[in-house]
C-alpha positions in Angstrom: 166.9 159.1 32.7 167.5 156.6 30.1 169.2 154.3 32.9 166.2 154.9 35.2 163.8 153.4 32.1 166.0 149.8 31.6 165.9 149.3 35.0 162.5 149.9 35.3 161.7 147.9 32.4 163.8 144.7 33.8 162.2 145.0 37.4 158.8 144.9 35.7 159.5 142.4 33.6 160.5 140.0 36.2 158.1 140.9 39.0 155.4 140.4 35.6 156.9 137.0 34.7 156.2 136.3 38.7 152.6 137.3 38.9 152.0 135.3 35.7 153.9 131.9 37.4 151.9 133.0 40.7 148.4 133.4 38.8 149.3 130.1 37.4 150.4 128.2 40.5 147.1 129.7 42.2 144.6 128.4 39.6 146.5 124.8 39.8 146.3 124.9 43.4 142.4 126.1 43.5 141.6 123.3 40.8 143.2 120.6 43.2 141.6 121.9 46.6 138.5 121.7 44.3 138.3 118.5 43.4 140.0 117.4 46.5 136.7 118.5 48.4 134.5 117.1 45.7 135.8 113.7 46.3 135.7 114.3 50.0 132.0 114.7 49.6 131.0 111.8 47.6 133.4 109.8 50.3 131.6 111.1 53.3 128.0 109.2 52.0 129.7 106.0 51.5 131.5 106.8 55.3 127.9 107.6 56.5 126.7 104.5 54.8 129.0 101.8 56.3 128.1 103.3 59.8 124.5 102.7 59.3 125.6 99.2 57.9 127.3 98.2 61.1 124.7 99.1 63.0 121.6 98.4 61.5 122.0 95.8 58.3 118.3 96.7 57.9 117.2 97.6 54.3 115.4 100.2 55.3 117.4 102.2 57.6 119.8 101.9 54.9 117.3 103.6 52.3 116.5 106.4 55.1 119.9 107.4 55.0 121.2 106.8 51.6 118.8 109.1 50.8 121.1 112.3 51.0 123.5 110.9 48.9 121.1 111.0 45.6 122.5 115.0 44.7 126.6 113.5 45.3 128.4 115.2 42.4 128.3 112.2 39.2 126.4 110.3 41.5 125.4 106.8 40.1 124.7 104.3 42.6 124.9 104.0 46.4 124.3 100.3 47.7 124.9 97.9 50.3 126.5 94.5 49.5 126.4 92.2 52.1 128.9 89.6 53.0 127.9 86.3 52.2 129.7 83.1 52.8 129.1 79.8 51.2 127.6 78.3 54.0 124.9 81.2 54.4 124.5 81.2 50.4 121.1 79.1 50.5 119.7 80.9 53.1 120.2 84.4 52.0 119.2 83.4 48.5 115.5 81.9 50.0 115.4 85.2 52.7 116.5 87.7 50.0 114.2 86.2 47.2 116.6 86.2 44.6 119.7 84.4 43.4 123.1 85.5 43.2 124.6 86.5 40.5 127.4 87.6 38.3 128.0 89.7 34.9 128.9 87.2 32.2 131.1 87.6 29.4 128.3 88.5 27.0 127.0 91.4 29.8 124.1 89.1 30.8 123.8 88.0 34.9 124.9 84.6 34.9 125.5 82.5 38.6 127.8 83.3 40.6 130.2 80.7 41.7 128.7 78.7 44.9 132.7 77.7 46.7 133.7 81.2 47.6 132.1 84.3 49.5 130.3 86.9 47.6 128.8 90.7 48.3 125.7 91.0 46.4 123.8 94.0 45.7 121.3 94.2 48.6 119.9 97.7 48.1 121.0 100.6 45.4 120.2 104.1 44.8 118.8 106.5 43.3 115.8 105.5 41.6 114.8 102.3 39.2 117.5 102.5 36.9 120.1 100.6 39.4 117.4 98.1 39.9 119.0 95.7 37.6 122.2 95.7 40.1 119.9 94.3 43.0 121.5 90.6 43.4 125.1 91.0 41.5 128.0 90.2 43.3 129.9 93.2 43.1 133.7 91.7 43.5 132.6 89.6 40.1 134.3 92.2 38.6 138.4 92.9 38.7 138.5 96.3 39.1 136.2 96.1 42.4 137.7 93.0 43.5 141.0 94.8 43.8 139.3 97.9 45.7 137.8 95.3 48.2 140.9 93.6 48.7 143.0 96.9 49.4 140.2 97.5 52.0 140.8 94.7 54.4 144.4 94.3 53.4 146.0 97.7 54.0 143.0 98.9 56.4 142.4 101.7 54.9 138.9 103.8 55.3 138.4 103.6 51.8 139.5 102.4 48.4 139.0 103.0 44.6 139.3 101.7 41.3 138.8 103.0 38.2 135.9 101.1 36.4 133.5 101.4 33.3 130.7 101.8 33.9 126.6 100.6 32.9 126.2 103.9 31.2 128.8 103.3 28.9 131.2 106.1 30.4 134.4 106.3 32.5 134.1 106.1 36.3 135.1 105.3 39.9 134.0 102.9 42.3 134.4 103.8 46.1 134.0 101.3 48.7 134.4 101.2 52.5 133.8 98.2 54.8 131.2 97.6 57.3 132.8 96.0 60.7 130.5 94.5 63.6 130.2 97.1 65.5 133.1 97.2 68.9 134.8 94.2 66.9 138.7 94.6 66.6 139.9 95.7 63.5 143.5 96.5 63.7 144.9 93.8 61.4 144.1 92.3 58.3 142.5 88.7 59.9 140.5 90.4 62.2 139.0 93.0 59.8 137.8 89.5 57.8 136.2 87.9 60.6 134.4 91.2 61.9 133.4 91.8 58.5 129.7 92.7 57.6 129.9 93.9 53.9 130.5 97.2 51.8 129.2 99.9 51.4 130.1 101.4 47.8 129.6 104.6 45.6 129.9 104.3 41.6 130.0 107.7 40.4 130.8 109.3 36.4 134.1 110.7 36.3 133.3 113.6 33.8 130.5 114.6 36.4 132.8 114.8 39.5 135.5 116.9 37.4 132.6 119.5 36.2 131.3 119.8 39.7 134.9 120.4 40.9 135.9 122.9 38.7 132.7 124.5 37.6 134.7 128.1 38.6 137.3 127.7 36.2 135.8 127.5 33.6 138.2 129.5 31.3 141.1 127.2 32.3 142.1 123.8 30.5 142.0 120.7 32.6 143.0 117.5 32.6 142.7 114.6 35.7 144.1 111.3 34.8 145.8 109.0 37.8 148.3 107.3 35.2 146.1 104.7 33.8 142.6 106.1 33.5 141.4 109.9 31.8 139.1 110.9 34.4 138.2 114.6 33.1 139.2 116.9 30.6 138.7 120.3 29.2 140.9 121.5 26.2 144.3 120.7 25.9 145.8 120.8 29.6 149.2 119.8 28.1 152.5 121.7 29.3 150.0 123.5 32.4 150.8 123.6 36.1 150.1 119.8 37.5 149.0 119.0 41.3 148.6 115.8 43.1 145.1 114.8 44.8 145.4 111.8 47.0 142.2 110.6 48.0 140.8 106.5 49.0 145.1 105.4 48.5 144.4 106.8 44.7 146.9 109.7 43.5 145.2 111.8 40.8 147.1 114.2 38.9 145.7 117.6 38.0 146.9 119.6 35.2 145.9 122.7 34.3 146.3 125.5 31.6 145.5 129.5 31.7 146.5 132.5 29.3 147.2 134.1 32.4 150.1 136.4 32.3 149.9 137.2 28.7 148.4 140.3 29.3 151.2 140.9 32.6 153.7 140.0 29.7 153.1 143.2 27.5 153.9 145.5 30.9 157.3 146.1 31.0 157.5 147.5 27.6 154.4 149.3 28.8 156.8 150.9 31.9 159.8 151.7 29.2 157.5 153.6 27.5 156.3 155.6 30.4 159.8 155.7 32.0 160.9 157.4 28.8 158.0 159.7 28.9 158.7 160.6 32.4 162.3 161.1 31.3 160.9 163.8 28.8 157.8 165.5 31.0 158.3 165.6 34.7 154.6 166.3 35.1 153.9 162.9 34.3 155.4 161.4 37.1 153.0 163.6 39.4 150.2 162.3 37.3 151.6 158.7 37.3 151.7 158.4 41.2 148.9 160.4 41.8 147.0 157.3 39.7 149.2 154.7 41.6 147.9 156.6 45.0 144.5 156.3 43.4 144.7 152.4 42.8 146.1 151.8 45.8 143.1 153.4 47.6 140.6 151.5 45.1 142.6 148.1 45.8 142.1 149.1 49.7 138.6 149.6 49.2 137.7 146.4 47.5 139.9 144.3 49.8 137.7 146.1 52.3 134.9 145.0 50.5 135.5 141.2 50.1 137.0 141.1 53.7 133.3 142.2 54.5 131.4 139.3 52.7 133.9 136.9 53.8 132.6 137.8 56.9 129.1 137.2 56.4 129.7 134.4 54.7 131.3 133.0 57.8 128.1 134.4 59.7 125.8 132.6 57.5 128.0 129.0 57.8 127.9 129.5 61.6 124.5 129.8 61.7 123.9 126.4 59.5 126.3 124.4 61.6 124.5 125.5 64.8 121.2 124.0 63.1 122.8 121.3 62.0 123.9 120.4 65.5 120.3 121.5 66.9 119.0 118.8 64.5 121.8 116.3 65.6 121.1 116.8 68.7 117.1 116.5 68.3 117.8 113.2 66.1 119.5 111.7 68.9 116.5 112.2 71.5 113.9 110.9 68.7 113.0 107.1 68.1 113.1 107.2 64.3 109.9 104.8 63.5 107.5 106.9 65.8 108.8 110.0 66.3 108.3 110.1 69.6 111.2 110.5 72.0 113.7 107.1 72.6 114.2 105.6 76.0 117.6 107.6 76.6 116.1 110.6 76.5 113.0 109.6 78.7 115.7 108.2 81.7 117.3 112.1 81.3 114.2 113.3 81.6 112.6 111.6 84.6 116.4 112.0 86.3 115.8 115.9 85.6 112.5 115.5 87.0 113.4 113.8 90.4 115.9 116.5 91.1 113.1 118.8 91.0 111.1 116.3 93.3 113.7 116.6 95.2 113.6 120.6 95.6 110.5 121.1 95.5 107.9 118.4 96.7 106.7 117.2 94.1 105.8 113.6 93.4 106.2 113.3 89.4 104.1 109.8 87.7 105.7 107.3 85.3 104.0 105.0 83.4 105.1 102.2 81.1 102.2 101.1 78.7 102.8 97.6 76.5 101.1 96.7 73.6 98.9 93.7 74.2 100.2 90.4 72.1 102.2 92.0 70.3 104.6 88.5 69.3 101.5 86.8 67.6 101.1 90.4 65.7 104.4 89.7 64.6 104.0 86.1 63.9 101.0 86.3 62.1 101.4 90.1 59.9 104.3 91.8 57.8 106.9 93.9 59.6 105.5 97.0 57.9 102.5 96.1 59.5 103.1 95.6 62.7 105.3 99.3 62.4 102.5 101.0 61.4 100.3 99.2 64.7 103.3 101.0 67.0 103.4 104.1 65.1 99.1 104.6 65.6 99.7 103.5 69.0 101.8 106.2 70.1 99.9 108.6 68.4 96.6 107.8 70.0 98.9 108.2 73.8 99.9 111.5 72.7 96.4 112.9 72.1 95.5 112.4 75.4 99.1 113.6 77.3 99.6 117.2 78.4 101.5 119.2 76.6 104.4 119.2 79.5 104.1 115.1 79.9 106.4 113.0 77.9 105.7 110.2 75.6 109.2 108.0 74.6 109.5 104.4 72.9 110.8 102.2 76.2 111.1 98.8 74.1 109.7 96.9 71.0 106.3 97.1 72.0 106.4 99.1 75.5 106.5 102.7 75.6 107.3 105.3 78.5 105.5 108.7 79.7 106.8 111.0 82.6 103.7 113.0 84.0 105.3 116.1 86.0 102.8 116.1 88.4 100.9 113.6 90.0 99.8 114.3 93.4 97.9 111.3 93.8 97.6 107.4 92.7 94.0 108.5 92.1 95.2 111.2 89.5 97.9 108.8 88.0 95.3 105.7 87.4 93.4 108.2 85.5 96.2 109.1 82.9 96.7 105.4 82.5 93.2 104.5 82.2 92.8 107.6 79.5 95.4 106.0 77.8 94.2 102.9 77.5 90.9 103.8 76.5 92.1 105.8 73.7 94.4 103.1 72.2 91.1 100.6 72.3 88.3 103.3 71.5 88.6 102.1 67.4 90.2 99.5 65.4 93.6 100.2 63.7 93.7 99.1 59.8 96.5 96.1 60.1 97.2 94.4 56.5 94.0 95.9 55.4 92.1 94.3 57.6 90.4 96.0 60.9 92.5 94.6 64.3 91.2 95.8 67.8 94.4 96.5 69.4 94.7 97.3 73.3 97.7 98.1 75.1 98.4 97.2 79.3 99.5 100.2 81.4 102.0 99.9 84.5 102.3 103.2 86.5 103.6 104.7 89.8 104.7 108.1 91.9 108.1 108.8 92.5 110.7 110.7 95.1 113.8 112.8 94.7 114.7 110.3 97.2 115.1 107.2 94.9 117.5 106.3 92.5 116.4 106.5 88.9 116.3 102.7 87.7 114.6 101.8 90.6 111.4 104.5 89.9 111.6 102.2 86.2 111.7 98.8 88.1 108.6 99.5 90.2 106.5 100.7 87.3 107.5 97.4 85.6 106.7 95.5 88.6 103.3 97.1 88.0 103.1 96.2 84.6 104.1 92.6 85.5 101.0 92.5 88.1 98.4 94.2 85.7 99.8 91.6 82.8 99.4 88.7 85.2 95.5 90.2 86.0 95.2 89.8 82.1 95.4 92.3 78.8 94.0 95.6 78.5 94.2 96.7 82.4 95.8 99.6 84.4 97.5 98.9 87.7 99.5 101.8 89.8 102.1 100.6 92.3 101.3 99.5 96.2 104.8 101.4 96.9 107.1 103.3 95.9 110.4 100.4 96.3 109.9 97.0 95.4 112.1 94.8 96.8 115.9 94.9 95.6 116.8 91.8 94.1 119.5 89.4 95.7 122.9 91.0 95.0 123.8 87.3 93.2 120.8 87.5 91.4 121.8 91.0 89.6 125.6 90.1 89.2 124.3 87.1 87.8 121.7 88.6 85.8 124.8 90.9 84.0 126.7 87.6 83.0 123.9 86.1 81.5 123.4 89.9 79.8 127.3 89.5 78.3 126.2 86.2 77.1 123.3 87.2 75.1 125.3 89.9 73.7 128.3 87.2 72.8 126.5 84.8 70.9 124.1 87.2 69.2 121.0 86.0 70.8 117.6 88.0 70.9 116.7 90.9 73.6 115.1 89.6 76.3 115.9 85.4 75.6 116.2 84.4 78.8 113.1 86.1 80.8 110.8 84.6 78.0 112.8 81.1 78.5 112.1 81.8 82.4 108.5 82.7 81.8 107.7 79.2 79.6 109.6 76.9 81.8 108.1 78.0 84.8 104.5 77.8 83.1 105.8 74.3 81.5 107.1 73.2 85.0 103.3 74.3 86.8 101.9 72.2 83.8 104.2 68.7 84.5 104.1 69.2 88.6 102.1 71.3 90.4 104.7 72.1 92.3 105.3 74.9 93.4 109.4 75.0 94.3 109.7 73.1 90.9 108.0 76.3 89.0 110.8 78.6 90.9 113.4 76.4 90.3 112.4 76.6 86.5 112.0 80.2 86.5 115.5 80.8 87.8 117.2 78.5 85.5 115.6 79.5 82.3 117.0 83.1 83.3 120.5 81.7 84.3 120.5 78.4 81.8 123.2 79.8 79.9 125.5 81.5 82.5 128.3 78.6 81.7 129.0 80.4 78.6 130.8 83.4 80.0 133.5 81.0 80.9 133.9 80.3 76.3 136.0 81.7 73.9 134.3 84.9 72.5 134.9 83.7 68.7 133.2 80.1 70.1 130.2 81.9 70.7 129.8 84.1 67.6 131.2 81.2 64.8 128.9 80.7 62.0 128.4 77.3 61.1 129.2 73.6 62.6 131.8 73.4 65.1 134.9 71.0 65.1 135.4 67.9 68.1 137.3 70.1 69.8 134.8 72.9 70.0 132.0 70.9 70.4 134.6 69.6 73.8 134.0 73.0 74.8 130.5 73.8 74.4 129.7 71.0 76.4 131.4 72.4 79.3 129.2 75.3 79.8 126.0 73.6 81.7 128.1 72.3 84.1 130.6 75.5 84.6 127.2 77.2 85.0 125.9 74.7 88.2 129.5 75.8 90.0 128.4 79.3 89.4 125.0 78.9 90.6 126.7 76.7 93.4 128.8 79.0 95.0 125.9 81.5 95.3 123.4 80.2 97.9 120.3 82.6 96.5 120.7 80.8 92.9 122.1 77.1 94.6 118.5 75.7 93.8 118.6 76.2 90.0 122.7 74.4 90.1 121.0 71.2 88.8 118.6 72.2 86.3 121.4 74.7 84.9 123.9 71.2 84.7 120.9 69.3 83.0 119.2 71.4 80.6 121.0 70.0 77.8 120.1 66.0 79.0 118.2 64.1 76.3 115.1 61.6 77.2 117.3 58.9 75.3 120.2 59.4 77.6 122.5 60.8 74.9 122.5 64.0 76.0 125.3 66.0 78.2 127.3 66.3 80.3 126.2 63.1 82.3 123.9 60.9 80.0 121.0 61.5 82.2 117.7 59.4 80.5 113.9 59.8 81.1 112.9 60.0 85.1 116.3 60.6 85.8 116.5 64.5 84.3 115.1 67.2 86.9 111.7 68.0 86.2 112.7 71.8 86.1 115.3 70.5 83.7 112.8 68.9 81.4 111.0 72.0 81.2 114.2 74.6 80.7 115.2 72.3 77.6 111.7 72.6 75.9 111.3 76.0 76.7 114.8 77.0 75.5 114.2 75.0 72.2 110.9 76.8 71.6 111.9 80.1 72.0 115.5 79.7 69.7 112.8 78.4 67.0 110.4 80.6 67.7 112.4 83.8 67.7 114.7 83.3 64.2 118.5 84.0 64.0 120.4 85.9 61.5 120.7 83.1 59.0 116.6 81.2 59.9 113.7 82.3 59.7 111.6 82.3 62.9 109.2 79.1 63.1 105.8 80.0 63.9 104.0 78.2 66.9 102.4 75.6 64.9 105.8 74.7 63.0 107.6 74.6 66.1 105.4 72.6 68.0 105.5 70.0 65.4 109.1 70.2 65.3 109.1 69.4 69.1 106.6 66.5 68.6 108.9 64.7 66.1 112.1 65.0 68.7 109.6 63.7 71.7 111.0 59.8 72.6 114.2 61.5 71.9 115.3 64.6 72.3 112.7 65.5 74.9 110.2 64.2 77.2 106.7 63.9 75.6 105.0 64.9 78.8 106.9 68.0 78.6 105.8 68.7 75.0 102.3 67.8 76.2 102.9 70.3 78.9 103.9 73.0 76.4 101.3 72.7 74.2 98.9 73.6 76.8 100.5 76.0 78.1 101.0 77.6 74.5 97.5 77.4 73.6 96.2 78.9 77.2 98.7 81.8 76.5 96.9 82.1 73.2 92.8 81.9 74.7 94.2 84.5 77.2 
C-alpha cells in the first residue's frame, strides 16, 4: 500500500499546484474583463456624446444627454469643446460671451494664443464645480494635445492620455471627435476639414480601478500602462499580469491572491489518508462514500447557480426589451414638446389611408402654424419662444380625441391626423376648436402676457392618393387661409391640387441639394420667393414681373449645383480663383432654367441677381435700368433674408438693422426704389 500512498501524494500534489495556477490565472483574467468593461462604459458616454455633437452642436441637447453620464465610474467632467479656428475666434468669443483661454504656468487662465485653432470648453458636467473649465482651450495642455492629435491622425474612435488632474489626483482623459455628419472621414485631411470638435471625459484613476474590481476585494492589484500608476491595492508585485487595450492605451493588470495555499497543504493531507487506508480498509468505504457525497453537493449547487444564471438572464432580457420600447418611443417623440415628430405623423396617416382604403373612410389632416412666429423670434429669447411652442401644443391636445394625433410638422407648424371625418363640415370644426383654444388666454412670454394665435390648414383624404400629396393640399390650404390673414381656418376645395410642373420639382430638388451644400437655412429660398415677389408688386404692378420674381427667388441659386462641394461649405474669404468660380453660377443657373421651358421666364432674373446698380456687379456689368426689374427685387430679397436669418458664425440682424444696412448699400449695391419697395413691404407684413 505504501506505493499506492506516494503516488497518490505526487498526483495530488501536482493536480493542487494546478488548481492554485488555475485559481490564480482566473482572478487575473476576471480583474482584466473587469476593468476592461469599466472603461468600456465610461467610453460609451463620450461615444454617445460626439453623436449628439455632430448632430446638434446645441448646448442644450448636449446637457439633455450628458446627463446619464453624471454616475460613470471616477467620473469628473464630460464637456464639449468646440473647434474654433482663428478666423471664427472673434465671433465665437462675442456669441459665447467669454474669452478663450489657457492654464498658465502659475495655474491661473491666461489667453490663449490668437494664430492657431483652439477647442474650448463650451459646456461641462456634473455640477458647478467644472464651471471654472467653461472657456479653456483644452489642447493647451500636452498630454491632451497628444490625445487629440492621435484622434485625427490614426482615426481611431477614441484616444487617451494620462493627465493630472484639478483635484490634485491621477487620471485619464478620453476624447473622441465630432465629424459633420455624412462628411468623409477615411483619412487624416478629411477628418480635419469635417471636423466639428471633441467630445471628452476626464475621469480619477483610483475611482475607475475600485469600480472595476470592487469583487476582489481580497486580491492585490496593481494597473499602471508603463508610465503612469493608475490603481493599486497592496503589493501586486510577482502576481499574474493581463493586458487591457482600450482608446490605443495598453494597461497592464497585475494581480496577487493567497490562493492555493490552502490546495498546497493537500497532498500531505492524501499521504496521510493513503496510509490510513493502507492500515483500515473501512476507510476507503467511508472515504468514497464522502467523495460520492461531495460530488452530489457539488451537482446540487452547480444546479443551483445554473438556476439564477438563468434568471438573471430573464431579468436582462426583460430590461433590454424596455430599453428598445423606450428607443423606439424616443424616436417617434419631438423632444421639446413631447408630442409626436413629423416621421411618425407621415407613418401614421400612411397607416391610416390603407384603412381608407379598405374600409371607406375619409380620415382629416390638418396642419396648424403659429401666427408670426419670426418676429417672436426676433424680438424674445430662444427659451422663450420654446416655451410659446411647447403651450401651444398643449392647448391642441386638450381639445383632440383620444384616437387623433398631434405631431410637430416644422418650427412653428404642427400636424394632427383625425381618423374620422366624414364631412368638411366636421373637419372645420376641429380646426376651429383648435384655434380657439390656442387664442382663448394669453401665454406668459418673457414675463410678459403675449396673445398668441395659430392659422389652421385642413382637408379629407382617400386611400386613393398618394401620401405627400394628402400633405400638399392641407398646405395649400394653409397657404390660402394665411393669404386671408392670421388666426383663420380654411378646409380644402379638393381633395388634389394641381401637380406641379415636372421641371419645377426636379428643379425644386437641386435647389434642395444646394441649401444643404452650403449650409443655408430651411426654407431660404420660398421666403426669398415670397419677398421678391411682394418687392416686385411693390416696384411694378405687374403682374408677370411678380411671377417672374417668385420663381427666381426659389430657383436663384440653382447655378450652384454645378460648384465644387468644399466651394460651397469654405469658411472664410475665397481666393481669385474661387471667386472665378462663384461667379459662374448665375449664369450656369439661366442655362438650367433655359433648357426647361416652364422655368425659361425666370432664365434672366436667375443670370442677373447678382448685378449691382453701379454696374460692378456680375457676370455682365449690368447698371441701373438696365438690371430686370425681377432681378432688382431677387437681389434685395436674397440680401435681406441672409441678414435676417444669421449663419453659423453671425448673428441674425434684426429688421431694423438690416434695413439700414440696405439703405447704406442703395446708389450702389442696390436700387433705392427697390429698398423703398422693401420697406413697404416689410412694414405691411408687420401691420398685418
Amino acid at each position: 500500500m505504501a506505493p499506492l500512498a506516494v503516488a497518490a501524494f505526487i498526483g495530488t500534489r501536482d493536480a493542487a499546484r494546478r488548481d492554485a495556477a488555475a485559481s490564480r490565472a482566473e482572478r487575473a483574467d476576471h480583474a482584466a474583463a473587469g476593468l476592461q468593461a469599466t472603461l468600456v462604459r465610461v467610453g460609451a458616454d463620450v461615444h454617445s456624446l460626439a453623436g449628439i455633437f455632430a448632430t446638434a452642436r446645441e448646448v442644450d441637447a448636449f446637457a439633455q444627454y450628458a446627463a446619464p453620464g453624471r454616475t460613470s465610474p471616477g467620473l469628473v467632467a464630460l464637456a464639449w469643446a468646440p473647434r474654433v479656428t482663428p478666423a471664427m475666434r472673434s465671433a465665437f468669443e462675442q456669441q459665447s460671451g467669454f474669452p478663450i483661454a489657457q492654464v498658465g504656468a502659475d495655474g491661473f487662465a491666461v489667453p490663449a494664443p490668437r494664430d492657431s485653432e483652439t477647442f474650448p470648453i463650451l459646456y461641462v458636467t456634473p455640477g458647478e464645480r467644472n464651471t471654472p473649465l467653461v472657456g479653456i482651450d483644452i489642447a493647451g495642455q500636452a498630454a491632451v494635445r497628444d490625445a487629440l492629435r492621435r484622434v485625427l491622425t490614426s482615426g481611431a474612435e477614441q484616444s487617451t492620455s494620462p493627465v493630472k488632474l484639478p483635484q490634485g489626483v491621477p487620471g485619464i482623459v478620453l476624447v473622441e471627435g465630432a465629424y459633420q455628419r455624412g462628411a468623409a472621414t477615411s483619412t487624416p485631411a478629411e477628418r480635419r476639414a469635417a471636423l466639428n470638435g471633441y467630445t471628452v471625459g476626464m475621469y480619477r484613476l483610483d475611482q475607475i480601478g475600485a469600480a472595476a474590481f470592487a469583487d476582489l476585494a481580497e486580491s492585490e492589484i496593481s494597473v499602471h500602462d508603463g508610465v503612469v500608476s493608475a490603481f493599486a491595492r497592496g503589493d501586486a508585485t510577482g502576481g499574474t499580469a493581463r493586458t487591457v487595450t482600450f482608446a490605443g492605451r495598453d494597461w497592464t493588470v497585475v494581480v496577487r491572491s493567497d490562493a492555493g495555499v490552502a490546495t498546497s497543504l493537500l497532498p500531505w493531507v492524501v499521504l496521510a489518508g493513503a496510509l490510513l487506508i493502507a492500515l483500515l480498509v473501512a476507510a476507503m468505504f467511508e472515504g468514497a462514500s464522502r467523495r460520492l457525497a461531495f460530488s452530489e453537493r457539488l451537482v446540487d449547487l452547480r444546479t443551483v447557480e445554473l438556476r439564477e444564471a438563468l434568471a438573471q438572464l430573464t431579468v436582462t432580457n426583460q430590461q433590454l426589451d424596455e430599453a428598445r420600447a423606450a428607443a423606439e418611443e424616443a424616436s417617434r417623440i419631438d423632444p421639446l414638446t413631447g408630442v409626436y415628430n413629423r416621421s411618425h405623423l407621415v407613418d401614421l396617416v400612411r397607416v391610416e389611408l390603407n384603412r381608407a382604403a379598405r374600409g371607406g373612410t375619409t380620415p382629416g389632416i390638418l396642419l396648424v402654424e403659429v401666427d408670426g412666429y419670426h418676429a417672436l423670434e426676433l424680438s424674445h429669447s430662444e427659451a422663450a419662444v420654446e416655451a410659446v411652442l411647447v403651450e401651444v401644443s398643449a392647448r391642441l391636445a386638450t381639445v383632440l380625441r383620444s384616437y387623433d394625433a398631434l405631431a410637430r410638422w416644422s418650427t412653428a407648424e404642427f400636424g394632427v391626423l383625425a381618423p374620422n371625418a366624414p364631412t368638411d363640415e366636421t373637419l372645420l370644426g376641429v380646426a376651429e376648436a383648435m384655434r380657439h383654444v390656442v387664442g382663448s388666454a394669453p401665454i406668459i412670454v418673457d414675463g410678459a402676457e403675449q396673445w398668441v394665435t395659430v392659422t389652421v390648414g385642413a382637408t379629407r383624404a382617400t386611400g386613393e392618393v398618394p401620401t405627400f400629396e394628402v400633405f400638399a393640399v392641407a398646405d395649400g390650404a394653409l397657404a390660402a387661409a394665411r393669404a386671408a390673414g392670421p388666426d383663420r381656418s380654411q378646409v380644402a376645395d379638393a381633395v388634389l391640387p394641381p401637380r406641379p410642373p415636372d421641371a419645377m420639382r426636379i428643379v425644386s430638388a437641386y435647389s434642395a441639394a444646394v441649401a444643404v451644400r452650403e449650409g443655408t437655412p430651411e426654407g431660404h429660398t420660398a421666403e426669398v420667393a415670397r419677398l421678391a415677389a411682394e418687392i416686385a408688386q411693390e416696384l411694378t404692378g405687374d403682374d408677370d414681373v411678380v411671377e417672374r420674381a417668385r420663381l427666381a427667388g426659389l430657383l436663384h441659386d440653382i447655378g450652384k449645383v454645378a460648384l465644387p462641394a468644399a466651394l460651397l461649405a469654405k469658411i472664410g474669404p475665397l481666393d481669385e480663383t474661387e471667386w472665378e468660380l462663384m461667379h459662374r453660377h448665375p449664369a450656369i443657373g439661366e442655362e438650367i432654367a433655359r433648357r426647361l421651358p416652364d422655368l425659361a421666364q425666370a432664365g434672366p432674373a436667375i443670370r442677373h441677381h447678382h448685378e449691382r446698380h453701379d454696374g460692378t456687379g456680375y457676370p455682365d456689368g449690368l447698371a441701373g435700368a438696365e438690371i430686370p426689374a425681377e432681378a432688382r427685387a431677387v437681389a434685395i430679397a436674397d440680401a435681406y433674408c441672409a441678414m435676417t436669418a444669421g449663419s453659423a458664425w453671425r448673428l441674425p440682424y434684426d429688421t431694423e438693422a438690416a434695413l439700414a444696412e440696405l439703405r447704406a448699400g442703395a446708389g450702389s449695391q442696390f436700387d433705392p426704389a427697390a429698398v423703398d419697395a422693401l420697406e413697404r413691404a416689410t412694414t405691411a407684413n408687420h401691420a398685418a
